[in-house]
C-alpha positions in Angstrom: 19.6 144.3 239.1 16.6 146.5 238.6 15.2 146.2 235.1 15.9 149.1 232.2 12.2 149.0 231.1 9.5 147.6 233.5 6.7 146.0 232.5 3.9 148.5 234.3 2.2 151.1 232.7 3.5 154.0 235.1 7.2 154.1 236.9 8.0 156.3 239.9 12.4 156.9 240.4 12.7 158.4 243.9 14.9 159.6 246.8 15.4 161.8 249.7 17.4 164.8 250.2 18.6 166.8 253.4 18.6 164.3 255.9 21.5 165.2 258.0 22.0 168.4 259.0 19.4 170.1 257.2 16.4 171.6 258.5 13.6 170.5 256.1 13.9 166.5 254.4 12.2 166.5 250.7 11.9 162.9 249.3 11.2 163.5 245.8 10.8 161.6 242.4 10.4 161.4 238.4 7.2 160.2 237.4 6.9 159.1 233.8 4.7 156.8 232.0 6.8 153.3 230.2 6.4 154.6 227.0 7.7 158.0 227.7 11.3 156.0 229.7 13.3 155.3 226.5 12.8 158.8 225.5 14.0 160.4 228.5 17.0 157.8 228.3 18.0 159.0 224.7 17.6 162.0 225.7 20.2 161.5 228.5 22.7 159.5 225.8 22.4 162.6 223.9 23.5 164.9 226.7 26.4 162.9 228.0 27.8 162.9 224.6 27.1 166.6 223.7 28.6 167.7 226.7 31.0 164.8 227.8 29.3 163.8 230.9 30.5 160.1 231.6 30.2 160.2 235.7 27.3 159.3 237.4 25.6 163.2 237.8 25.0 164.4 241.6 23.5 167.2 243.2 26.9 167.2 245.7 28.7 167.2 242.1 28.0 170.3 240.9 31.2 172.7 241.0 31.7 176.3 239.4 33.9 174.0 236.9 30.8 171.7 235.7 28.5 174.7 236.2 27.3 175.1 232.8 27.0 171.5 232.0 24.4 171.0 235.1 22.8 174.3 233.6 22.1 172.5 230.6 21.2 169.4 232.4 18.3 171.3 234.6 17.7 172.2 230.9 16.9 169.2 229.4 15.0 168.3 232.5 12.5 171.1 231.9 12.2 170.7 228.3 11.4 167.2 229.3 8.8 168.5 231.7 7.4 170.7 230.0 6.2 168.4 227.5 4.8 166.1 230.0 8.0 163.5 229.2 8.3 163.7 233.0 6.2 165.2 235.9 8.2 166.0 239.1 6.5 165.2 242.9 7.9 166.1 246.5 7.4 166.1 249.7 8.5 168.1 252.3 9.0 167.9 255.9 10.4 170.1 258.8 12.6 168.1 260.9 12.1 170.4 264.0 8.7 168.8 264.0 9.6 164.8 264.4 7.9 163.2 267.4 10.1 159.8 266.4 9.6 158.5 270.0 5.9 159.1 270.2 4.6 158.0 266.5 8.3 156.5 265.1 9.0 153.5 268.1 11.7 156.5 268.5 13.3 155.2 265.2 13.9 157.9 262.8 14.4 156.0 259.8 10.3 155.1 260.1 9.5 158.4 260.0 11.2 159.0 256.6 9.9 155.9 255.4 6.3 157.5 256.1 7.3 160.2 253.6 7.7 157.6 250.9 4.7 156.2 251.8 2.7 159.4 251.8 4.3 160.8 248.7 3.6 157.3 246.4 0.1 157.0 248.2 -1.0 160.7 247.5 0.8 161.7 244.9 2.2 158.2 242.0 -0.9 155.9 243.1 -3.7 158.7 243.3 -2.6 160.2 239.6 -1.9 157.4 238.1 -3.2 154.1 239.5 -6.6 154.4 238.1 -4.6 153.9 234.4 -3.0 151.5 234.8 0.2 149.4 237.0 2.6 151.4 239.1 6.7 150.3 239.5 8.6 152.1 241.5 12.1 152.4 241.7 14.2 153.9 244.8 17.5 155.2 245.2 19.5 152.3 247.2 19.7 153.0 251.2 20.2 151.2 254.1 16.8 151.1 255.6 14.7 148.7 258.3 11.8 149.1 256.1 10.9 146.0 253.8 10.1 147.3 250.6 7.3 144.7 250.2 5.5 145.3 253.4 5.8 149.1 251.8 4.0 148.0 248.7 1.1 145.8 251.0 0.6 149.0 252.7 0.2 151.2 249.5 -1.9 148.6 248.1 -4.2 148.2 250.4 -4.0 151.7 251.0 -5.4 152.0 247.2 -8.2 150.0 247.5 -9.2 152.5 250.9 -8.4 155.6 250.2 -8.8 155.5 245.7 -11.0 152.6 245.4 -8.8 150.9 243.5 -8.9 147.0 244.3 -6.1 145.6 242.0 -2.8 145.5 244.0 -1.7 149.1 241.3 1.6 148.6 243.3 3.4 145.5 241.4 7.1 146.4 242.1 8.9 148.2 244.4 12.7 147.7 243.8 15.8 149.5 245.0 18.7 150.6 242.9 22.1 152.0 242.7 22.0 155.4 241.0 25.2 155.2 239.1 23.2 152.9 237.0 20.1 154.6 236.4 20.1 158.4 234.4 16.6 158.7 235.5 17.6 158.7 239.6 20.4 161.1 238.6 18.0 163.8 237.2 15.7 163.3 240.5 18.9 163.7 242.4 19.9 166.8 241.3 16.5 168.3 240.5 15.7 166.8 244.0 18.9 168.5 245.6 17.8 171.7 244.0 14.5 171.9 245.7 16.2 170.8 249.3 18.9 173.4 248.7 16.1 176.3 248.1 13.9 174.8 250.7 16.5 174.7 253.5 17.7 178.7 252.2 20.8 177.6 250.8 20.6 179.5 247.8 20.3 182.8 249.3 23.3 182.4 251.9 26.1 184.6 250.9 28.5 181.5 251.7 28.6 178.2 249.5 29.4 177.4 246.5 28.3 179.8 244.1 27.1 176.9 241.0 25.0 175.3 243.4 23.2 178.4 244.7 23.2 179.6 240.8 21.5 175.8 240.3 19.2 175.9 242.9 17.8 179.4 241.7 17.4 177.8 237.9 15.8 175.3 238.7 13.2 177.5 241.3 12.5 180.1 238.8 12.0 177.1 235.9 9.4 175.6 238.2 7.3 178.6 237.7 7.4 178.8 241.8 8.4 182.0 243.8 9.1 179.7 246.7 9.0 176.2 248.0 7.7 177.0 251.4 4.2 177.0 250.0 2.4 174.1 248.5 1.8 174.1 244.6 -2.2 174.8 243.4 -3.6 171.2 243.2 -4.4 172.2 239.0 -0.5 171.9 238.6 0.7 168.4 237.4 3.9 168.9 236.1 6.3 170.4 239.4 4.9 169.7 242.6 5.7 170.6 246.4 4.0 169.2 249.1 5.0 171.3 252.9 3.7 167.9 255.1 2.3 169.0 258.2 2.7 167.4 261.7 0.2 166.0 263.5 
């Protein structure tokens, strides 16, 4: 089992979203220094009680019934991020624009683990590598990708692209989500973004607390859209729109 607290300086608690039917795939993640973990997790005991949330929380969760208790969730997140508790990165992709049989070995489940890799390389090891260790922590799927050739890549990656010669990337773990309040906030802050990315939230069909959600959670990113990429001098709320080659 993944551990509660790691030992390295920074941790990284990511996931994907809109990988089915969906036109545009964000992976997206938490980023939060070690110290800054058991406050986030305190905060999360607080909300559970206050509000008497005792199931794992889900993007696919949210109903007009638990609406206001996911309102207040999104809440806490941005009171959270706001204060630099935790910083939010994604990365988006348009799946119209795979080419899995001439870059992927025709396997599509490489090409989403290159969005991983870009989004840790570019975004967790560039910002916070030269500080200090990097864990990461992803939301358990059945994938061909070893996580430890993925953290040989990033590392050596590091030492390429950031100069950074000692190995940042110490773990790379998967983990099941029910047990980790941290992967829940990504999943439904992450949901949010795919939902507004993909147009959900404007369709006059759906459910009306998700689209309600996904607006909240747009307008608290201080974003009038995710179809463009966020100014490189914002740290907190990030969107990345990948391009294909």
């Amino acid at each position: 089992m993944p551990v509660l607290h790691p030992a390295q300086d920074f941790a990284f608690f990511c996931d994907e979203s809109g990988i089915s039917t969906d036109r545009f795939t964000v992976v997206g993640g938490l980023c939060l220094p070690k110290h800054n973990i058991p406050i986030v997790l305190e905060n999360m005991a607080a909300y559970r009680k206050k509000f008497n949330m005792t199931k794992e929380l889900k993007w696919s969760k949210i109903t007009d019934n638990k609406f206001e208790e996911y309102k207040q969730l999104v809440d806490y997140f941005f009171a959270m991020n706001s204060t630099n508790k935790c910083h939010f990165h994604s990365i988006i992709f348009d799946n119209h624009k795979w080419r899995h049989n001439k870059f992927n070995d025709g396997d599509s489940d490489i090409g989403l683990s290159k969005l991983y890799y870009q989004l840790l390389h570019h975004k967790f090891c560039k910002k916070c590598a030269p500080r200090g260790t990097l864990y990461v922590r992803l939301d358990r799927r059945n994938s061909s990708t070893c996580l430890e050739d993925l953290r040989n890549m990033l590392n050596r990656a590091a030492a390429r692209d950031h100069k950074i010669e000692t190995s940042p990337f110490k773990v790379i773990e998967p983990a099941d989500s029910k047990e980790c309040d941290i992967l829940q906030i990504n999943d439904v802050i992450l949901g949010a973004v795919c939902a507004v990315r993909n147009g959900k939230h404007l369709l006059e069909t759906g459910r009306k607390s998700k689209k309600d959600i996904a607006n909240m959670v747009l307008e608290k990113s201080g974003f009038s859209s995710f179809e463009k990429d966020s100014p490189i001098s914002v740290h907190r709320f990030t969107i990345w729109n990948m391009r294909s080659r």
